[in-house]
C-alpha positions as CSV (number, residue, x, y, z in Angstrom):
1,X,108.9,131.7,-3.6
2,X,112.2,131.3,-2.1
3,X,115.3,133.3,-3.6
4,X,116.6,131.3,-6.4
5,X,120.3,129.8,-5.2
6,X,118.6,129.6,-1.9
7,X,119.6,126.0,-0.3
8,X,118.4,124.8,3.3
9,X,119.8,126.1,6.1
10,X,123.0,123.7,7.6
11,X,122.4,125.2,11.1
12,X,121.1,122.4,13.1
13,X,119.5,121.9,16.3
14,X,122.7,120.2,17.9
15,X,124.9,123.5,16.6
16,X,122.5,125.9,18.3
17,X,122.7,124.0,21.7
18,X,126.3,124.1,21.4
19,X,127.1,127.1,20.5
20,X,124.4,129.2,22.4
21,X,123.1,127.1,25.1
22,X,126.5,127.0,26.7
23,X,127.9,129.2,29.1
24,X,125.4,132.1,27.4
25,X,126.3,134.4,30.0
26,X,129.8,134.8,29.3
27,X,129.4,137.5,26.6
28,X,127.4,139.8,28.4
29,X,130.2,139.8,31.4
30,X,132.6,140.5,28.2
31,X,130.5,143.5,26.8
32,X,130.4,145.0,30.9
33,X,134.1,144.6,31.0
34,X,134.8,145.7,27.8
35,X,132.6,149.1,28.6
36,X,134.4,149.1,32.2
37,X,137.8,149.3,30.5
38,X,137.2,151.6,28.3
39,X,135.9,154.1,31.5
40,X,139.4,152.7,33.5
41,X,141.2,154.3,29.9
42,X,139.6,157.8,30.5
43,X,137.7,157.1,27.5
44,X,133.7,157.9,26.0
45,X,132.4,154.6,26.4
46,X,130.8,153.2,23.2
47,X,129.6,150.0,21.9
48,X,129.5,149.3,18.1
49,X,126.9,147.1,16.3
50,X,125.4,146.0,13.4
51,X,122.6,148.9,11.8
52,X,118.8,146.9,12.2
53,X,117.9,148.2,9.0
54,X,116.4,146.9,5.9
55,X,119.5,148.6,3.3
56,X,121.3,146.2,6.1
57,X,120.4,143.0,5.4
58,X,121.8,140.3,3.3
59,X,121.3,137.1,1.5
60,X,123.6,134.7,3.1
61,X,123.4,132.0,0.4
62,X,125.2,128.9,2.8
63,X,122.2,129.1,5.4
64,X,119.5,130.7,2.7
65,X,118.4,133.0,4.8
66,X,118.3,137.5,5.5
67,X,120.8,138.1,7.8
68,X,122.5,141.3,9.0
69,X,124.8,143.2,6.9
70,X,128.0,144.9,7.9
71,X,126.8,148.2,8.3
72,X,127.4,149.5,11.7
73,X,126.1,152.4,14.4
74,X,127.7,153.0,17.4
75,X,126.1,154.1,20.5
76,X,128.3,156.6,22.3
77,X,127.5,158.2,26.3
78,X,129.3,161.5,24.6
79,X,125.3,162.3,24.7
80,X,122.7,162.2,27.7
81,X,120.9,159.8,25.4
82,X,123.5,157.2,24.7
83,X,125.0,157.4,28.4
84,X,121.6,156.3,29.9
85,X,121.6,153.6,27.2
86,X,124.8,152.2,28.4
87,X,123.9,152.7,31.7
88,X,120.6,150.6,31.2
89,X,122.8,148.1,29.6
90,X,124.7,147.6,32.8
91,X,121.7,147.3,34.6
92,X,119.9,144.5,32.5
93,X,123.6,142.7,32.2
94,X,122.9,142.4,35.9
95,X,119.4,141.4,36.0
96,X,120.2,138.6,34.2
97,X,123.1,137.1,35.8
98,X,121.3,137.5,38.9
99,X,118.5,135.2,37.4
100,X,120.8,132.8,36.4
101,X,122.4,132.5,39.9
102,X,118.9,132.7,41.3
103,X,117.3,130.3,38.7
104,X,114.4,132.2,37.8
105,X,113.4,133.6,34.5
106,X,111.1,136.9,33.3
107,X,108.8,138.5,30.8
108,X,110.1,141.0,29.1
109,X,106.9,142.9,30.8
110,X,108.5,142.1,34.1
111,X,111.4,143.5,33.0
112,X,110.1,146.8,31.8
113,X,108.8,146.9,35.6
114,X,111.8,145.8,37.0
115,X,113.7,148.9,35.8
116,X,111.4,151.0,38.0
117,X,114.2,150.2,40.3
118,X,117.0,151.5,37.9
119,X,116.4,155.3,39.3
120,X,117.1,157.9,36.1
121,X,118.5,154.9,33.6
122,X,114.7,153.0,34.3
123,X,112.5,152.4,30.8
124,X,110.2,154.8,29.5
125,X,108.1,152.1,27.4
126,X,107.7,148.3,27.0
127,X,109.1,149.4,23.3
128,X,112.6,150.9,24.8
129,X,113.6,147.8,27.0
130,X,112.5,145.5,24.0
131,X,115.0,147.4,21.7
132,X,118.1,147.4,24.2
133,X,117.5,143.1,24.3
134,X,117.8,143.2,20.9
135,X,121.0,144.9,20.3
136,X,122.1,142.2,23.4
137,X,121.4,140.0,21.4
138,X,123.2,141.2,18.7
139,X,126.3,142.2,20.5
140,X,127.0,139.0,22.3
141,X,125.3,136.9,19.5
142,X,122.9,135.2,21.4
143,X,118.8,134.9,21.3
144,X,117.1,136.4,24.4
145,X,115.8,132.9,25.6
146,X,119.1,132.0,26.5
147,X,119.0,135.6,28.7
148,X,116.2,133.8,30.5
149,X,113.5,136.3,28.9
150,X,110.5,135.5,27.1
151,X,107.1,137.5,26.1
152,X,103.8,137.2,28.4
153,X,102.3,135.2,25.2
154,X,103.5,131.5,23.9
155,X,104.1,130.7,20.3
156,X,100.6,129.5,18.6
157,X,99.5,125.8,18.3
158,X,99.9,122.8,16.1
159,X,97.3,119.6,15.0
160,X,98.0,117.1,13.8
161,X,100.1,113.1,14.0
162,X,103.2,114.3,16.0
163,X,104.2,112.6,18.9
164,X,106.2,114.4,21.2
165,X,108.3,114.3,24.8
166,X,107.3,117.2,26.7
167,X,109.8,118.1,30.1
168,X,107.6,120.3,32.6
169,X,108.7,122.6,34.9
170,X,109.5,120.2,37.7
171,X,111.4,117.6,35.2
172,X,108.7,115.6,34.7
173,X,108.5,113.8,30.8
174,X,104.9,113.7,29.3
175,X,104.5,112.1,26.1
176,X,101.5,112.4,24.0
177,X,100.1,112.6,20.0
178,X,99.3,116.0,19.3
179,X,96.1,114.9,17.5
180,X,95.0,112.0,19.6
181,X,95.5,113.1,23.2
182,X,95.0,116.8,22.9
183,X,91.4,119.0,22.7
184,X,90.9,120.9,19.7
185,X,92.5,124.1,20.2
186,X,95.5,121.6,19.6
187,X,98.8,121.3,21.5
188,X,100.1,124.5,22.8
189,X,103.8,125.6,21.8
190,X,105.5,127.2,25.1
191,X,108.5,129.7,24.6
192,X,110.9,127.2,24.9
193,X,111.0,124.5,22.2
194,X,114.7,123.7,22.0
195,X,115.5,120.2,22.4
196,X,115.7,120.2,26.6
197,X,112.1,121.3,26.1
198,X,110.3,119.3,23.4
199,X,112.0,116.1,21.7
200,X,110.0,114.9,18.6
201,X,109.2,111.4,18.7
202,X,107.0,110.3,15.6
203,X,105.3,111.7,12.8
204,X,102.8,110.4,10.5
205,X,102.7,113.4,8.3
206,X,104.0,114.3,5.2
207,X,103.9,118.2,5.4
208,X,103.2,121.2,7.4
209,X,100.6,124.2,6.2
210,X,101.6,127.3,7.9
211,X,98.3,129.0,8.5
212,X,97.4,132.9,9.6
213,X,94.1,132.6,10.9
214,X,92.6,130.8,13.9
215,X,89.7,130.0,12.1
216,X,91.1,128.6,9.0
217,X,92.5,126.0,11.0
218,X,89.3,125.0,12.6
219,X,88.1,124.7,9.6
220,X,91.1,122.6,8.0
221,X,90.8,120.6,11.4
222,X,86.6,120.3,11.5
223,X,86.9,119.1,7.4
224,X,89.2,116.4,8.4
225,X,92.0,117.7,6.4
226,X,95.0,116.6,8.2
227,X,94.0,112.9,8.6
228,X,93.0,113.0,4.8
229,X,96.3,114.4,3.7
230,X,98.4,113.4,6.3
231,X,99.2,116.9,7.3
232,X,100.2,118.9,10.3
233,X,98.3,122.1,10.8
234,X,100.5,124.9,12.4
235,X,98.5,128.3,13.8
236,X,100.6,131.0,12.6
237,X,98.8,133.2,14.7
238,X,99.0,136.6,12.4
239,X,102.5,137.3,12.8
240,X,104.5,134.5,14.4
241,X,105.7,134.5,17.7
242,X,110.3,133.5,17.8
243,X,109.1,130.1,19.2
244,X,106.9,129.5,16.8
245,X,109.0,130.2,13.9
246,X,111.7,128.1,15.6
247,X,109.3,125.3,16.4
248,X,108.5,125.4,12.3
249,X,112.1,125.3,11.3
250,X,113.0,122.2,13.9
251,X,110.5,119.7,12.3
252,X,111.8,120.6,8.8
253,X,115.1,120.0,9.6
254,X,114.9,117.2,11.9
255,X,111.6,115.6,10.5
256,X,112.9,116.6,6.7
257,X,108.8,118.1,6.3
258,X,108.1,120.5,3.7
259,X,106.4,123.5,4.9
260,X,103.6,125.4,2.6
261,X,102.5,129.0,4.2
262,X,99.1,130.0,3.9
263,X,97.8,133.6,4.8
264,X,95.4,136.1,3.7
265,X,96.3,137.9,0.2
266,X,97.6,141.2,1.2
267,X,100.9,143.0,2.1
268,X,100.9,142.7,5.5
269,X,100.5,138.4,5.2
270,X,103.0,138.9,2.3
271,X,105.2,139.7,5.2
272,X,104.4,137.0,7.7
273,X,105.6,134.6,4.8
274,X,108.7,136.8,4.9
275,X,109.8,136.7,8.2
276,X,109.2,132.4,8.2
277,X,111.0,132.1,5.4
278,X,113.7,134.7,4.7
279,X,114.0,135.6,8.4
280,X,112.6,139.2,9.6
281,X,114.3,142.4,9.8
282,X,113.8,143.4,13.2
283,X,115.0,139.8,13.9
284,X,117.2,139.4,11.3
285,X,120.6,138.7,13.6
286,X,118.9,135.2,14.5
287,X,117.8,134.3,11.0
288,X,119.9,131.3,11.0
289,X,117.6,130.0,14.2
290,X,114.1,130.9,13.2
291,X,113.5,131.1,9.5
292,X,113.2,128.4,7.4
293,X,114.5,128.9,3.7
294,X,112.8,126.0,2.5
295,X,109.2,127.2,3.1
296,X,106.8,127.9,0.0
297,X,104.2,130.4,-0.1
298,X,100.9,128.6,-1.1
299,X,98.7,131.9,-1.0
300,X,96.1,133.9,-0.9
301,X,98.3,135.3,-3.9
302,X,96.8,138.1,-5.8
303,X,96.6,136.3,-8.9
304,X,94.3,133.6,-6.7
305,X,91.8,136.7,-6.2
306,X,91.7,136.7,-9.7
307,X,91.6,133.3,-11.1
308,X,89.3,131.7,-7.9
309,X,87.3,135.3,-8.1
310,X,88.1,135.8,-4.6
311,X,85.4,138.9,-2.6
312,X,87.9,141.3,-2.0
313,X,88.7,144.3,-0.4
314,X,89.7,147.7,-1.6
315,X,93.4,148.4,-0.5
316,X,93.9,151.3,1.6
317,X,96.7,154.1,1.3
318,X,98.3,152.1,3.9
319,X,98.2,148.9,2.0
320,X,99.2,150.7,-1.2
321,X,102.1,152.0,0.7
322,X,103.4,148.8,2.2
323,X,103.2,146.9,-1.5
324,X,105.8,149.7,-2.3
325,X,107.8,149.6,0.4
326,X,107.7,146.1,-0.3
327,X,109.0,146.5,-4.4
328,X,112.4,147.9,-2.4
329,X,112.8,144.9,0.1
330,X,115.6,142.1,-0.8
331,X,113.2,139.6,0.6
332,X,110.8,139.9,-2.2
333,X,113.1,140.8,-5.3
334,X,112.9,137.5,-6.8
335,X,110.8,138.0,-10.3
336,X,107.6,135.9,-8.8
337,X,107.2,138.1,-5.6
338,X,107.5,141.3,-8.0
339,X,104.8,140.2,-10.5
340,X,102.3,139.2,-7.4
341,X,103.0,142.5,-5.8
342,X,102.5,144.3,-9.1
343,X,99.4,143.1,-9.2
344,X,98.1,143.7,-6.2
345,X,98.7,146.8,-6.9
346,X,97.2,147.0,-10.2
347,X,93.9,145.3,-9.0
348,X,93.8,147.2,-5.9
349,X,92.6,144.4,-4.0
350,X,92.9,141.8,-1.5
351,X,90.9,139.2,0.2
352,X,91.4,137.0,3.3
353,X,91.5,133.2,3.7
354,X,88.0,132.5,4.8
355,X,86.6,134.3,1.4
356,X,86.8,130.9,0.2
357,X,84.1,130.1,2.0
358,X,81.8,132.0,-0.9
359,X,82.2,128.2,-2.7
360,X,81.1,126.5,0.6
361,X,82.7,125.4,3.9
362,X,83.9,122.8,1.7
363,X,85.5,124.2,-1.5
364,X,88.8,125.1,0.8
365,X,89.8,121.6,1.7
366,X,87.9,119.7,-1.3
367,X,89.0,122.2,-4.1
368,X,91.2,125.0,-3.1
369,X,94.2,123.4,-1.0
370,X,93.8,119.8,-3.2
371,X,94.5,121.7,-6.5
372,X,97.3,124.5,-5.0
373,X,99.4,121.8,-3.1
374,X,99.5,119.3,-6.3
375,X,100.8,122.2,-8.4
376,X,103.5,122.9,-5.9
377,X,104.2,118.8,-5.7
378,X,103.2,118.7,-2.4
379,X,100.2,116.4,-2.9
């Protein structure tokens, strides 16, 4: 349920390379200058960015995606607090030049260890060192990968006729079929998919379904459904990891794929569908690089609960708060996503994927899926 207006993204694959893979650094030696001159002035230091807020995000109809408004907080070392933030800013500016000289990358665990050695300005939490990243990312408008920082985890997986060039560590090119000549957890996405990474080949398919749950997909994949339909099968993985949701938007752009998302039916998978789509808020200065406009939600919708007769769940005061909170966020303020959310709330209930299975193992890929995607003209 895309915002109406909303158009595919013109950001390509070959833009992002150019524009971000290239001398990546550079910015972050501008910020540490920048900072340093203000000191040589005699002045407060302070750095100015955008608020990470959702009253601060925007519809940017061009790409048709949520990005970052113009709203802006500064960060000041007038207090104890902001001084140890620049300071810690300093400190990871360093860290990662010193990887790039060295060649060497790091998780942003290792990092939050790292900073053991920063004396006073080190990291109190994992949570801390992940928020300073961010705004580096947002300050010298880059994504952390190109800081040589990645989580412990990879993205999710994918089944399904792709064929793919796959460059290892030691610059070695694998190709393989990512049905054919993998097992079937399918083909693993690493945190780097950008084209020096993975290069897509061939593809027999004619769409991708997005999909929450682990087990949904072994059931899709044990039923046969992407040889039937001539689908790819994508493992969200609850909520999706950057690579993933940048893996997702490179093969619709590059292999023109339509992309149908399908979670569980409550808030919380109301929001994964967000943040692939729209682009998410706490990511929302790189929406242009992971989220891609032109993916449909195919459900578990509320009104599915209802018209399939769905077991269901009672929400909880935490769901019932998060379908509010969720009647006030841009993303979802197109008339479709407010009628779906209204009733949710009016049923006060929600159901997961695999309550399909009350029809049989089956009814998902023989009744459900067959009669949502031809609706949507998918099938």
């Amino acid at each position: 349920m895309p915002p109406k207006g909303a158009r595919k993204s013109k950001t390509t694959s070959e833009e992002r390379d150019g524009a971000i893979r290239v001398d990546a650094l550079k910015p972050t030696i501008d910020l540490a200058s920048e900072i340093w001159s203000q000191l040589d002035r005699g002045e407060i230091p302070r750095m100015r960015l955008p608020l990470r807020t959702k009253q601060n995000i925007q519809f940017q109809m061009r790409e048709g995606v949520w990005r970052l408004g113009r709203a802006l907080g500064t960060r000041s070392a007038r207090k104890l607090d902001g001084a140890l933030m620049l300071l810690r800013t300093f400190y990871l500016i360093d860290f990662i030049n010193e990887m790039a000289r060295d060649g060497k990358t790091s998780t942003l665990r290792e990092l939050y260890y790292i900073s053991e050695g920063w004396e006073e300005s080190k990291f109190h939490s994992e949570d801390e060192s992940n928020l300073l990243i961010e705004d580096l990312e947002v300050m010298c408008e880059r994504l952390r990968e190109d800081f040589r920082l990645h989580p412990e985890e990879n993205g999710a997986s994918i089944i399904g006729d792709l064929t793919l060039r796959e460059t290892n560590r030691k610059g070695m090119v694998k190709k393989f079929n990512c049905r054919d000549d993998v097992g079937d957890g399918g083909y693993s996405l690493p945190f780097n998919v950008e084209k020096e990474k993975i290069e897509f080949v061939s593809t027999g398919a004619k769409f991708i379904i997005a999909i929450e749950c682990g087990g949904m997909v072994d059931r899709l994949a044990e039923n046969g459904f992407d040889e039937q339909n001539d689908a790819l099968l994508l493992h969200l993985k609850g909520q999706p990891a950057r690579s993933t949701r940048r893996f997702l938007k490179r093969l619709n752009e590059e292999l023109k794929l339509p992309v149908v998302v399908f979670t569980d039916g409550d808030p919380w998978s109301f929001r994964i569908f967000a943040s692939v789509a729209f682009g998410a808020i706490k990511t929302a200065h790189i929406s242009q690089y992971l989220a891609t406009p032109a993916a449909e939600f195919l459900g578990v919708t509320a009104s599915d609960i209802e018209n399939y007769k769905l077991p269901s769940d009672q929400l909880t005061e935490q769901d019932i708060r998060a379908l509010q909170a969720e009647l006030t966020d841009p993303r979802f303020k197109t008339t479709e996503w407010r009628s779906e959310i209204e009733l949710m709330l009016k049923n006060g209930k929600k159901a997961e994927q695999q309550s399909l299975a009350k029809y049989g193992l089956n009814y998902v890929t023989e009744t459900y899926l067959p009669e949502k995607l031809t609706e949507m003209g998918v099938l």
